[in-house]
C-alpha positions as CSV (number, residue, x, y, z in Angstrom):
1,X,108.8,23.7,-81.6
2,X,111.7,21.6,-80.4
3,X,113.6,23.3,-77.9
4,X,117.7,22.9,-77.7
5,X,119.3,19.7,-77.3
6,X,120.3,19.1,-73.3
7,X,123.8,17.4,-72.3
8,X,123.0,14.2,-71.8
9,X,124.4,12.7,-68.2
10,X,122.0,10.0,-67.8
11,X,119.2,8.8,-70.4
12,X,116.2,6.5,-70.8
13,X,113.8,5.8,-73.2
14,X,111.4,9.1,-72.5
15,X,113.7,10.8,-70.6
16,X,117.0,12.5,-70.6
17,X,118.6,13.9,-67.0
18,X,120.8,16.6,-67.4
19,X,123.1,18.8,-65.4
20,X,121.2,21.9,-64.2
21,X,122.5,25.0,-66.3
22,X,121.4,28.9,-64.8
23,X,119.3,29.1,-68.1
24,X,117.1,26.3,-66.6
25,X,116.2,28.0,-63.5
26,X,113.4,30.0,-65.0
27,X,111.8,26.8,-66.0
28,X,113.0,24.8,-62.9
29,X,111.2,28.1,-60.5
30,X,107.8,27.6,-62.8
31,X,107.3,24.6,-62.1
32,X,108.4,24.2,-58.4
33,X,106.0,27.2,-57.0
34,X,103.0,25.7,-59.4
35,X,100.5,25.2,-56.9
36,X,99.4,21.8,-58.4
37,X,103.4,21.0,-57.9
38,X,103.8,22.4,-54.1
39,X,101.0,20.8,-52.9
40,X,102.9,17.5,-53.1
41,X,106.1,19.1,-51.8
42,X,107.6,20.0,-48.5
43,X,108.6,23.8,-49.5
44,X,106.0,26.1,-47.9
45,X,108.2,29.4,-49.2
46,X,108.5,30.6,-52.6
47,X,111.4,29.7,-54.8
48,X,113.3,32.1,-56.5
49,X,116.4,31.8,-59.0
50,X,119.4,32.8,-56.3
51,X,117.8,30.0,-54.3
52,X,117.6,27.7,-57.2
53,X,121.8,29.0,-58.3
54,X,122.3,27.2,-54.5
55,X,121.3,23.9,-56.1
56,X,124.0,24.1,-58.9
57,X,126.7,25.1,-56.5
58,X,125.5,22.0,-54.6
59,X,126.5,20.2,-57.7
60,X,129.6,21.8,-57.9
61,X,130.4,21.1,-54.8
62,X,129.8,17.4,-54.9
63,X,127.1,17.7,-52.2
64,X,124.1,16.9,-53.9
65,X,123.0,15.4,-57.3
66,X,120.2,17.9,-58.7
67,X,119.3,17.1,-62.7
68,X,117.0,18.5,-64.7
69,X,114.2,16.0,-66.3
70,X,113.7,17.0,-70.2
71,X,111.5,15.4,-72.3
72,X,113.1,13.1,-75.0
73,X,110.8,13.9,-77.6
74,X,110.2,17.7,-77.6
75,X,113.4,18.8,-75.1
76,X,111.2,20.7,-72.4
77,X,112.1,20.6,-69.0
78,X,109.5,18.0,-67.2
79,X,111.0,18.7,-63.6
80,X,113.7,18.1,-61.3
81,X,115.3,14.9,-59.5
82,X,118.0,14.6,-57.2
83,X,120.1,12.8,-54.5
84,X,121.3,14.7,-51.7
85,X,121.5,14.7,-48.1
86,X,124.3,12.0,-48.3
87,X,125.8,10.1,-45.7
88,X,128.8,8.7,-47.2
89,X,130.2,6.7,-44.1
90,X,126.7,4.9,-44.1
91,X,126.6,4.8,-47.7
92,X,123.1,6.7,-47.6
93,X,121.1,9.5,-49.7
94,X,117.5,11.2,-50.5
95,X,116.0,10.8,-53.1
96,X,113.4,14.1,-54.6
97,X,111.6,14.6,-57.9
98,X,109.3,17.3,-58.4
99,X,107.6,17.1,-61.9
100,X,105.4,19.7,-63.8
101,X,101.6,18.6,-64.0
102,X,101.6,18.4,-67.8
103,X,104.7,15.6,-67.6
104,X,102.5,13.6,-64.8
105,X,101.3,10.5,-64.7
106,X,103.0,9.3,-68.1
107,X,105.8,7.5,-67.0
108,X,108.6,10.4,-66.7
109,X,108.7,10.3,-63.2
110,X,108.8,6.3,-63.1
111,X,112.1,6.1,-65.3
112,X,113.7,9.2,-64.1
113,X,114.1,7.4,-60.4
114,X,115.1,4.6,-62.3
115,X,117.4,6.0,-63.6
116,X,119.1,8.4,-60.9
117,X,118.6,4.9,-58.3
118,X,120.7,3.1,-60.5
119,X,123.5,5.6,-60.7
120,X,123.7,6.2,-57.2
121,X,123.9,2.7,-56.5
122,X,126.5,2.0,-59.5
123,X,128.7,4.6,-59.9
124,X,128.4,6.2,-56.2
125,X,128.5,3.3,-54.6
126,X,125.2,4.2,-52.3
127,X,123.8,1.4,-49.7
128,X,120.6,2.9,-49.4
129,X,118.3,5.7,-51.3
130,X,115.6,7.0,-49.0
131,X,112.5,9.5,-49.4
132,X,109.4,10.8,-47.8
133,X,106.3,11.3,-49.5
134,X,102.9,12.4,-48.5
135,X,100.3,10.0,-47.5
136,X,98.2,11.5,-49.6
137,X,100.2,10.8,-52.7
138,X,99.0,7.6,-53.4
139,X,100.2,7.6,-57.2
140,X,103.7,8.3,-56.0
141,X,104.0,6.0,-53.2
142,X,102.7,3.5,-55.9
143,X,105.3,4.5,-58.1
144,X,107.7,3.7,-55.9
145,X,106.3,0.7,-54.1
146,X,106.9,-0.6,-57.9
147,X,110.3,0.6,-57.9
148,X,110.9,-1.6,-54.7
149,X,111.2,1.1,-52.4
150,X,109.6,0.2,-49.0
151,X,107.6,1.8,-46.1
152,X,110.0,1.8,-43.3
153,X,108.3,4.7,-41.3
154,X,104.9,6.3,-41.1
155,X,104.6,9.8,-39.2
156,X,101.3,10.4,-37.9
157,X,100.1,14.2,-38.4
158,X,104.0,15.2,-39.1
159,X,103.8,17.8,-41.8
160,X,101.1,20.9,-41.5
161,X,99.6,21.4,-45.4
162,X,97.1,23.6,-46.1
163,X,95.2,24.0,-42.8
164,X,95.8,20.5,-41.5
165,X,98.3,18.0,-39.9
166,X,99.0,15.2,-42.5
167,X,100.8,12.0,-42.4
168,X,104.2,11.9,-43.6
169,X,105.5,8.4,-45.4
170,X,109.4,7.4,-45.0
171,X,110.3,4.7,-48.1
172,X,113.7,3.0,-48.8
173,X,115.7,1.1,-50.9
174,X,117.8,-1.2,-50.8
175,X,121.3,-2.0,-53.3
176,X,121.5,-6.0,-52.7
């Protein structure tokens, strides 16, 4: 069953990222607190939906870019992206995607950065998108080694994650 069509802000070929609505945060919550999610994520507490509502004030507010990842072919929600954390005198922002473990490793993730990089480096004139990641996560730091990002910083035991110290992985990009 084909859910409902989403606004479209920003598409691609599998993908379509659209503005996050308060219907979504059900889905959004779901797939955030999965444990096969979390365990690539930094958030240790459980999300719930007022906590979620803070992202789309965040939108409102011009203070972050959070988009919802739906799947072009059947309109699901896949998972979340967004750019936040900006530093607009340095031109600079984070990047995060969280994605649900059914919409992994089949490209959605791949074009959805694509996607949101180019926009921030287009239309918000952004110098540099950064991100950590895991160590760990050797299928997203591939993903976005192929990208272009970069390894500018690698943090030795930095994050605790289930029971032990892990290393923590600082990439950038570039717009030049």
């Amino acid at each position: 069953m084909k859910m409902e069509e989403p606004v479209i802000f920003l598409e691609g070929e599998k993908v379509i990222l659209s503005p996050l609505d308060e219907d979504d945060l059900y889905p959004i919550q779901k797939i955030l607190n999965s444990p096969d999610v979390r365990k690539n994520l930094a958030e240790r507490f459980p999300k719930n939906r007022s906590m979620l509502k803070d992202l789309i004030t965040l939108n409102k507010e011009k203070r972050g870019v959070f988009l919802k990842i739906v799947e072009r072919e059947s309109f699901k929600i896949a998972g979340i992206i967004s750019l936040s954390d900006f530093n607009w005198p340095n031109r600079r922002a984070m990047l995060s995607i969280a994605l649900g473990k059914d919409f992994q490793k089949k490209g959605y993730g791949t074009e959805s950065t694509k996607i949101l990089v180019d926009y921030g480096f287009k239309n918000l004139q952004l110098h540099k998108i950064s991100l950590e990641v895991y160590e760990f996560n050797m299928g997203a730091i591939k993903m976005y080694e192929s990208l272009g990002f970069v390894k500018e910083g690698h943090y030795r035991k930095h994050s605790f994650k289930d029971g032990k110290y892990v290393d923590l992985i600082f990439m950038s990009l570039l717009n030049e």
